[in-house]
C-alpha positions as CSV (number, residue, x, y, z in Angstrom):
1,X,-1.5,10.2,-5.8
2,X,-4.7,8.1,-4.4
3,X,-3.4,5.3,-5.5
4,X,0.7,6.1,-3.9
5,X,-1.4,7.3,-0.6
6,X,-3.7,4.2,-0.6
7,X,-0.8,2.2,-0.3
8,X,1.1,4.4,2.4
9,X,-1.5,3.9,4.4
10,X,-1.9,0.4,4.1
11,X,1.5,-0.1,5.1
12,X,1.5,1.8,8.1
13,X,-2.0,-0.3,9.2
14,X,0.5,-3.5,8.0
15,X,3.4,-2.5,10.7
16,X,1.1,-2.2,13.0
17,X,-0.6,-5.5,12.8
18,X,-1.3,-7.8,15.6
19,X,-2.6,-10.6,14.1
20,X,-2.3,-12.5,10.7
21,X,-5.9,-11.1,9.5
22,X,-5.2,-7.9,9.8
23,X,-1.9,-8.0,8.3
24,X,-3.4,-10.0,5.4
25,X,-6.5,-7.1,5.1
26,X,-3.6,-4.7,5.1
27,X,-1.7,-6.4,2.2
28,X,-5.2,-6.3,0.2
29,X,-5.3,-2.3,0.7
30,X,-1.8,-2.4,-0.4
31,X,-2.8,-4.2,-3.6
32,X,-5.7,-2.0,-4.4
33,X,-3.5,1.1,-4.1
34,X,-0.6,-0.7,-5.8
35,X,-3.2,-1.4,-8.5
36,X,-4.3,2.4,-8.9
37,X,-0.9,3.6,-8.9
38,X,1.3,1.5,-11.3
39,X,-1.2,1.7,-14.4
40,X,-1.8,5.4,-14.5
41,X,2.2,5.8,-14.4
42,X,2.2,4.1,-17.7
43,X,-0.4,5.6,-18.9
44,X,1.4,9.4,-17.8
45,X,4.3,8.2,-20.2
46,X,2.0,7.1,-22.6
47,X,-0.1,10.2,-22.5
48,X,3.5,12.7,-21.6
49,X,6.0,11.4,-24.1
50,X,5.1,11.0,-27.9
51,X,5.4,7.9,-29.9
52,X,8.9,7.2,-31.0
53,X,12.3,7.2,-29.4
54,X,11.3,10.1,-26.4
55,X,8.9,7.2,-25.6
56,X,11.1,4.5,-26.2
57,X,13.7,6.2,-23.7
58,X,11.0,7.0,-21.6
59,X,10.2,3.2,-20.9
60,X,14.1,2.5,-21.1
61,X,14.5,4.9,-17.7
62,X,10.9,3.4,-16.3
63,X,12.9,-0.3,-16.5
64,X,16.5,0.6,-15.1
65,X,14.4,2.5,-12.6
66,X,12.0,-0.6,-11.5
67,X,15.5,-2.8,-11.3
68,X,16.6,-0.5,-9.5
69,X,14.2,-0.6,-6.9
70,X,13.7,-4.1,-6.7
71,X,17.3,-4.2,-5.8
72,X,17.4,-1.6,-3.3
73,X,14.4,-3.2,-1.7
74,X,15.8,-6.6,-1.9
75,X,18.6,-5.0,0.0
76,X,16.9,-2.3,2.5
77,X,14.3,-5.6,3.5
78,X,17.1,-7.7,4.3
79,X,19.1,-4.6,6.1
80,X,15.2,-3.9,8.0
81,X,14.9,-7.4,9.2
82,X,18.1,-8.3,10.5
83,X,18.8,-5.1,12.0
84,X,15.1,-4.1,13.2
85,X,12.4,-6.0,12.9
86,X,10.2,-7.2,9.8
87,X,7.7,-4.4,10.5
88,X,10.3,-1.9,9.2
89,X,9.7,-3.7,5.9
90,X,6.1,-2.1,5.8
91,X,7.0,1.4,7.8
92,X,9.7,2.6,5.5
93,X,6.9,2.9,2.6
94,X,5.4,5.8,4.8
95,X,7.4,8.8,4.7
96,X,8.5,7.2,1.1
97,X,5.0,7.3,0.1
98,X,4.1,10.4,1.6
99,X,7.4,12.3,0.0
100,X,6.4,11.4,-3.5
101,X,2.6,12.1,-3.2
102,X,4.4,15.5,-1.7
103,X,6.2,16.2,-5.2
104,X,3.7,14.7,-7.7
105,X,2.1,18.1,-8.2
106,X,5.2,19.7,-8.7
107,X,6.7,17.6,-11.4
108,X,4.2,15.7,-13.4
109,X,1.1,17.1,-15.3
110,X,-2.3,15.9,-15.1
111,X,-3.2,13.4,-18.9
112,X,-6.3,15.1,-20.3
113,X,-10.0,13.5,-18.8
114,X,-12.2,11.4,-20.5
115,X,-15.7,11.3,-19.0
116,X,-17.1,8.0,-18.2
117,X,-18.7,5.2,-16.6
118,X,-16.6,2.8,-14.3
119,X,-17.2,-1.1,-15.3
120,X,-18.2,-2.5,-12.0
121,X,-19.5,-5.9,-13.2
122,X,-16.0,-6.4,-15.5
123,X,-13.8,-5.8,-12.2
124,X,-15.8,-7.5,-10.3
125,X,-16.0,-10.9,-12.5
126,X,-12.5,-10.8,-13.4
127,X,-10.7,-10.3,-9.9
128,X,-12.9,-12.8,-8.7
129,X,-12.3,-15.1,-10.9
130,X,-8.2,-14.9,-11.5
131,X,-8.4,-14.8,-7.1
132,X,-10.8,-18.2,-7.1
133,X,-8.0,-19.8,-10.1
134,X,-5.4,-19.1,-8.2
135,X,-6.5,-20.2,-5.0
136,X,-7.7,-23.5,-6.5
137,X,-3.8,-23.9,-7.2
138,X,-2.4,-23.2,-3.9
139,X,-5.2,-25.6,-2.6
140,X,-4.1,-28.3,-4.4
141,X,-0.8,-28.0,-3.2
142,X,-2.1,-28.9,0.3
143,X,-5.1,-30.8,-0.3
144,X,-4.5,-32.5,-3.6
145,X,-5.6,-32.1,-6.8
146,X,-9.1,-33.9,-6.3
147,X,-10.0,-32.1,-3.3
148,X,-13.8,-31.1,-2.9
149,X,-13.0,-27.5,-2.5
150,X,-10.3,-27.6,-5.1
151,X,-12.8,-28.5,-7.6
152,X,-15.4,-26.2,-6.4
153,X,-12.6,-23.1,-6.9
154,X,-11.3,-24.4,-10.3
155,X,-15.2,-24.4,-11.5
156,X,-16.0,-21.0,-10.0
157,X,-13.2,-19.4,-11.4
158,X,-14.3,-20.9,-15.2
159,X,-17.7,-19.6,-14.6
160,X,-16.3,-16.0,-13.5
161,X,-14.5,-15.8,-16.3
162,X,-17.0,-16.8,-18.3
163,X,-19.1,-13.9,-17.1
164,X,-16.2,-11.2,-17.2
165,X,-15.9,-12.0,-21.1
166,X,-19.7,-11.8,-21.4
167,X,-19.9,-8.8,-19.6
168,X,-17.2,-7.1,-21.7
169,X,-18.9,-8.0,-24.8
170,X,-22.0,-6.2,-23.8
171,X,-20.0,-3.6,-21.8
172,X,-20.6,0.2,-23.5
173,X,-17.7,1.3,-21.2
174,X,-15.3,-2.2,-20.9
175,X,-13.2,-2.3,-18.1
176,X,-10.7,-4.0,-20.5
177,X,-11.6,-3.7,-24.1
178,X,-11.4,-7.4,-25.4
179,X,-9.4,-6.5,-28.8
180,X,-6.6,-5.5,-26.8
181,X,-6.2,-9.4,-26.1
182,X,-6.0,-10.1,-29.6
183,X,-2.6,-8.1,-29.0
184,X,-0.2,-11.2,-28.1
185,X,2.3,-9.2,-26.4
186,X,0.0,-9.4,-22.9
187,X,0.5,-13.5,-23.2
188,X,4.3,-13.0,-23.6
189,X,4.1,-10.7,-20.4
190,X,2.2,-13.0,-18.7
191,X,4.4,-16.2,-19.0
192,X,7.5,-14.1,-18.2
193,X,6.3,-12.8,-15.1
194,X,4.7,-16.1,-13.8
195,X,8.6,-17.1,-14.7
196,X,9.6,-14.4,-12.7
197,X,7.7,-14.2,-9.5
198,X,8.2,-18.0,-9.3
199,X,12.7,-17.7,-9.6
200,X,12.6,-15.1,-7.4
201,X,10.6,-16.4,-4.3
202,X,12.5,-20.3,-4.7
203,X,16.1,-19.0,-5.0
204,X,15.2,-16.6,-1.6
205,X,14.1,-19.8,-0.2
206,X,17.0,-22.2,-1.8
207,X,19.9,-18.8,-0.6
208,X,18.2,-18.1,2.7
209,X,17.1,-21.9,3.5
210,X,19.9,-24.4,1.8
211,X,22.5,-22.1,1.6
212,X,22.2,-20.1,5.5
213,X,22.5,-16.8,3.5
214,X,21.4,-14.2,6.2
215,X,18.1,-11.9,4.8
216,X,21.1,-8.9,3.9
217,X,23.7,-11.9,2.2
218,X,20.1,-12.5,0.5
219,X,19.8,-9.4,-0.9
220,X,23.4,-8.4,-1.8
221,X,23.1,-12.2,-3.6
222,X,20.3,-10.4,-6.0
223,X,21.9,-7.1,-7.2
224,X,23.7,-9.0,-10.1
225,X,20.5,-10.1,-11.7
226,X,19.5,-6.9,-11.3
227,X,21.8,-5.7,-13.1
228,X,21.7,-8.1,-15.8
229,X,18.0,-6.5,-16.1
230,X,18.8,-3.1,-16.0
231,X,21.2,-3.7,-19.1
232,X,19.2,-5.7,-21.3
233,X,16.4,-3.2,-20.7
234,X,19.1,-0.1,-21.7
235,X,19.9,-2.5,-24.9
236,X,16.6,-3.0,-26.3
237,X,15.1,0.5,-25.9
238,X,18.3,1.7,-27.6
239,X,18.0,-1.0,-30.7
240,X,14.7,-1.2,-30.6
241,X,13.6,1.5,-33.3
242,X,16.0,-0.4,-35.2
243,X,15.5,-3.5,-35.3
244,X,12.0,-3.5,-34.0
245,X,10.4,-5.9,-31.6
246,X,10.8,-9.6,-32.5
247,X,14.3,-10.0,-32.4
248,X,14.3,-8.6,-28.4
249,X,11.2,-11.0,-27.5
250,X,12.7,-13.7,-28.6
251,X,16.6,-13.5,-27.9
252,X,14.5,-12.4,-24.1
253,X,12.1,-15.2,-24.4
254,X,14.8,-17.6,-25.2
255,X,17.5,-16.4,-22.7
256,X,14.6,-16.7,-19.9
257,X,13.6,-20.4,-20.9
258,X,17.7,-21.2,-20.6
259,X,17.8,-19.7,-17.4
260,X,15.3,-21.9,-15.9
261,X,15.9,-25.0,-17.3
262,X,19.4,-24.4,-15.9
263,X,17.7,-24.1,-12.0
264,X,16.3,-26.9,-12.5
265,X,20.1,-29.0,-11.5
266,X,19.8,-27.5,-8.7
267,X,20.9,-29.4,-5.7
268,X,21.9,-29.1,-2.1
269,X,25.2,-29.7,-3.2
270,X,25.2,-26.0,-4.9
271,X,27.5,-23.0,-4.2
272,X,26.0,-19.4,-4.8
273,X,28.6,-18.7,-7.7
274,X,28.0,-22.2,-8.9
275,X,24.7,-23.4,-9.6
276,X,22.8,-19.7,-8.6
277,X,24.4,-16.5,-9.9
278,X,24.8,-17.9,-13.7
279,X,21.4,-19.1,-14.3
280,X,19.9,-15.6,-12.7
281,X,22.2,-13.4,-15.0
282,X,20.8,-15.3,-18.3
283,X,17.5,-15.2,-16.8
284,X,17.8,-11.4,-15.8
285,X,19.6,-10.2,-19.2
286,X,16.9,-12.0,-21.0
287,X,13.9,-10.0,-18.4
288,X,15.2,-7.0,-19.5
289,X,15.2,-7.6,-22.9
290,X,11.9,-8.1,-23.1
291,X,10.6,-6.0,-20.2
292,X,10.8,-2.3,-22.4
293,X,10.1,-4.1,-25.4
294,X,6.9,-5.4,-24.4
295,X,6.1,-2.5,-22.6
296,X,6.6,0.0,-25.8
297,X,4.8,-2.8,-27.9
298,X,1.9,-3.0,-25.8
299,X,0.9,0.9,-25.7
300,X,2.1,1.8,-28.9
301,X,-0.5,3.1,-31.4
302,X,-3.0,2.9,-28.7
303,X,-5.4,6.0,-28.4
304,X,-5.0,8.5,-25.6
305,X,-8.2,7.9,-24.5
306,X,-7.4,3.9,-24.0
307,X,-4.3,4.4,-22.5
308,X,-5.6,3.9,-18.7
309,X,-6.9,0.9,-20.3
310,X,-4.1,-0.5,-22.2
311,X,-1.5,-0.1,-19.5
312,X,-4.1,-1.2,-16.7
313,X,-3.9,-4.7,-18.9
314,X,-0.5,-4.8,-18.9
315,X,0.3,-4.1,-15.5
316,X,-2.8,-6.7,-14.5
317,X,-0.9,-9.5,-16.9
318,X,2.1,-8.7,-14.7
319,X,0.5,-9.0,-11.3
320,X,-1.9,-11.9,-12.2
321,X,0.6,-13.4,-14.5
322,X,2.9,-13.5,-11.2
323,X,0.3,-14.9,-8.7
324,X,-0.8,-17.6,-11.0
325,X,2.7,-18.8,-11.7
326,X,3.7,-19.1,-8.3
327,X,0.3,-20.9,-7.5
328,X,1.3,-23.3,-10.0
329,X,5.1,-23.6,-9.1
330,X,3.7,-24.2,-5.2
331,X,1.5,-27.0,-6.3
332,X,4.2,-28.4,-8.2
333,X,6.8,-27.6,-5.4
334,X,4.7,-29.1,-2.3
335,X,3.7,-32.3,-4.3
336,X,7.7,-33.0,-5.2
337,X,8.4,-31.9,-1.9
338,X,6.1,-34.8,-0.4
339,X,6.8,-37.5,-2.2
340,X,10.9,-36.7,-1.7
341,X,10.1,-36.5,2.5
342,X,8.9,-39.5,2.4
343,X,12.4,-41.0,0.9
344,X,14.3,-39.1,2.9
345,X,12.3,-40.0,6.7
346,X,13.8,-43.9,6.9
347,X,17.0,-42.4,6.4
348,X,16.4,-39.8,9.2
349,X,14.9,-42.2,11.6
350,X,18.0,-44.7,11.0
351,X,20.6,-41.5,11.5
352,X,18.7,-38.7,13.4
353,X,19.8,-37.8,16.9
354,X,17.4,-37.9,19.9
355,X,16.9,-34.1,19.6
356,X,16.6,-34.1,16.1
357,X,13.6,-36.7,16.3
358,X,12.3,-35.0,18.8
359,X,11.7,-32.0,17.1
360,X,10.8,-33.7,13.8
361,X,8.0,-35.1,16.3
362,X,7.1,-31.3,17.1
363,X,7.4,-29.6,13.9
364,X,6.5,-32.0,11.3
365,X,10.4,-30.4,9.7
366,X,13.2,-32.7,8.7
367,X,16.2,-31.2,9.6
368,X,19.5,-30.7,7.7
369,X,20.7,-32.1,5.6
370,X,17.7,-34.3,4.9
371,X,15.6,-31.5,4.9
372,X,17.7,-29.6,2.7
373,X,17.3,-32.5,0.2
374,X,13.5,-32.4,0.6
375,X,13.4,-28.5,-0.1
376,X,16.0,-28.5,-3.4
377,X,14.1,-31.3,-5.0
378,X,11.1,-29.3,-4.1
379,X,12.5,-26.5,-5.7
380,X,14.3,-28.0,-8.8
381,X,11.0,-29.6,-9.8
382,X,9.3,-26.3,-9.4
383,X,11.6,-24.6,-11.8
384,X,10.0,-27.4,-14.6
385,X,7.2,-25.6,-15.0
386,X,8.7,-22.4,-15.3
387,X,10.9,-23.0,-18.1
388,X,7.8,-24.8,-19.6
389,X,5.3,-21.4,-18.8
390,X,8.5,-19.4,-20.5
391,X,8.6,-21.9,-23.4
392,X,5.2,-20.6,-24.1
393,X,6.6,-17.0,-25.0
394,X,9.1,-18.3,-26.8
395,X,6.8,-19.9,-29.0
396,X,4.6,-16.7,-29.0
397,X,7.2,-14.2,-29.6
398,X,8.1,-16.9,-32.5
399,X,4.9,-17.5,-34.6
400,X,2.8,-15.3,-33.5
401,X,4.3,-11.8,-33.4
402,X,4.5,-10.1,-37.0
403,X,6.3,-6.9,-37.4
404,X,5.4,-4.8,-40.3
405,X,7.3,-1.6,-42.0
406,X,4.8,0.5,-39.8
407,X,5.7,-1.1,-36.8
408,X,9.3,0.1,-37.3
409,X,7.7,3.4,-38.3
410,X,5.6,3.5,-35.3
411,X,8.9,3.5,-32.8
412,X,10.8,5.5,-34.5
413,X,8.5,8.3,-34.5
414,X,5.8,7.8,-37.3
415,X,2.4,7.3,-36.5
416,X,1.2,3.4,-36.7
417,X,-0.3,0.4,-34.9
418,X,2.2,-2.4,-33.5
419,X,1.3,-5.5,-35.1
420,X,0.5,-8.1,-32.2
């Protein structure tokens, strides 16, 4: 409820923002409330629904229900923007926020409390340190890879981490026990969603930008892939007790990889229905396949009393998983970008009106359909990367994950630690 109402109120402070500080200070307080909210949900399912298939359905209604959302906010943003104004975007969350904080009490009952200490040093080391690594990335978009301050971020952010493992070790009270990472699910989730955040934000840019799609065409263009997740999510948490987790992470994995390395032929030349909506439905189908799986694998066997913990880890995987991968895809994206301006401009200058040049002179922007050349060769070399960062789950879900008669016990009801 702190967490829902943190957020609530951040988004009201965000609508009502007058300059691009404070709307960035009220994305922060949306973070930090988004942050408090999101774990302790898993961990109430975790801590509500015992191991085994209640659990397993649980998740399975926690995916369909985040799809869901993500579609109607696709939607609703587009529908806020074009018909209102972007601030709508940030004011609807209010009497959203404010209804479920409303009905919390009524519905859901309070996990047990643990006593303890909070880990100040841990949260402070490692949110500085993921924040400095990804910065260094989005620098180096901009400034190049050699750049002073760059460096300087890429070095603090090794030290910080550094210090958060230290810390942890020495910890009584970790933040984020360290043999939960020996669990290799969190590195599946975190390629995936750098995958993830990165396909979403480009094809917005490639529908909106290349393609003229208006912010609601944009949306409607993204409940398919929705979709897709929804159903792969309903098909592994109904198998899953079954055939347990492997075969799920790596039909997912692979289905993900395929997905991307199909965006990257994308060109300016590209219809929705042609180069777009088939690549986001493998993409999505494989997402959902792995999305409960991971989830279930992540928490199962873990004691109540670690649960905040375990699902605080996951959710962080997601959200710095997400950041990081679109750092990385934006470094690659604005150096492509670059060097495919500069073979465009001589055809602009030869074949550009007066106008045109004149506000290329103003904005630094080629126009279409040069520009649109310059922003899908951008954004077809960004979608490298991803499939590579995917590959890397792929390969994970493949050697690495082990799956043992107790695992299979473990979902279907029996008491026993998942194998990671």
């Amino acid at each position: 409820m702190t967490g829902i109402l943190l957020f609530t109120f951040a988004s009201l402070l965000g609508g009502l923002a007058q300059e691009p500080s404070q709307l960035l200070a009220a994305r922060a307080l949306q973070g930090m409330g988004g942050a408090i909210a999101s774990p302790t949900a898993l961990a109430l399912i975790t801590t509500t629904f015992p191991e085994g298939p209640e659990r397993n359905r649980a998740f399975g209604v926690f995916a369909a229900v985040s799809a869901g959302g993500g579609a109607i906010g696709l939607l609703a943003g587009g529908m806020l923007t074009e018909w209102l104004d972007w601030r709508w975007v940030l004011f609807v969350n209010v009497p959203i926020g404010v209804l479920i904080a409303s009905l919390t009490p009524l519905y859901i009952n309070e996990s047990e409390r643990h006593p303890g200490r909070f880990d100040i040093a841990g949260a402070v080391t490692s949110t500085a340190g993921m924040a400095s690594r990804v910065y260094a990335f989005i620098r180096a978009a901009g400034q190049g890879w050699r750049d002073d301050l760059t460096l300087g971020a890429f070095g603090a952010a090794l030290v910080l981490l550094l210090a958060f493992v230290f810390t942890e070790m020495r910890a009584k009270e970790p933040i984020t026990p360290l043999k939960m990472f020996a669990d290799r699910t969190y590195l599946i989730m975190l390629s995936l969603a750098a995958a993830m955040f990165g396909m979403f934000f480009y094809i917005v840019l490639f529908v909106q930008n290349v393609l003229g799609y208006s912010p609601i065409r944009a949306g409607l263009a993204f409940l398919p892939v929705t979709a897709a997740i929804a159903v792969g999510a309903g098909l592994s948490q109904r198998f899953l007790p079954t055939l347990g987790p492997k075969p799920f992470m790596l039909a997912g994995a692979a289905l993900v990889v395929s997905g991307l390395s199909w965006l990257t032929f994308i060109s300016p030349d590209s219809s929705y229905l042609g180069g777009v909506l088939g690549p986001m439905l493998v993409f999505g189908f494989g997402m959902g396949l792995n999305f409960v799986t991971a989830t279930v694998t992540a928490v199962s066997g873990v004691a109540p009393h670690e649960a905040g913990a375990a699902s605080g880890l996951l959710n962080a995987t997601q959200q710095v998983g997400g950041s990081l991968g679109l750092a990385i895809l934006t470094a690659v994206f604005g150096s492509a970008g670059k060097d495919e301006a500069e073979k465009q401009l001589p055809a602009f200058l030869a074949d550009g009106t007066a106008e045109q040049k004149a506000e290329f002179a103003k904005t630094r922007q080629l126009p279409a359909p040069w520009g649109n050349e310059v922003l899908a060769h951008g954004i077809s070399t960004a979608f490298v990367p991803a499939a590579a960062i995917a590959c890397l789950a792929l390969v994970t879900a493949w050697f690495v994950i082990k799956v043992r008669k107790s695992d299979l016990d473990a979902l279907s009801g029996t008491a026993g630690p998942m194998a990671g």
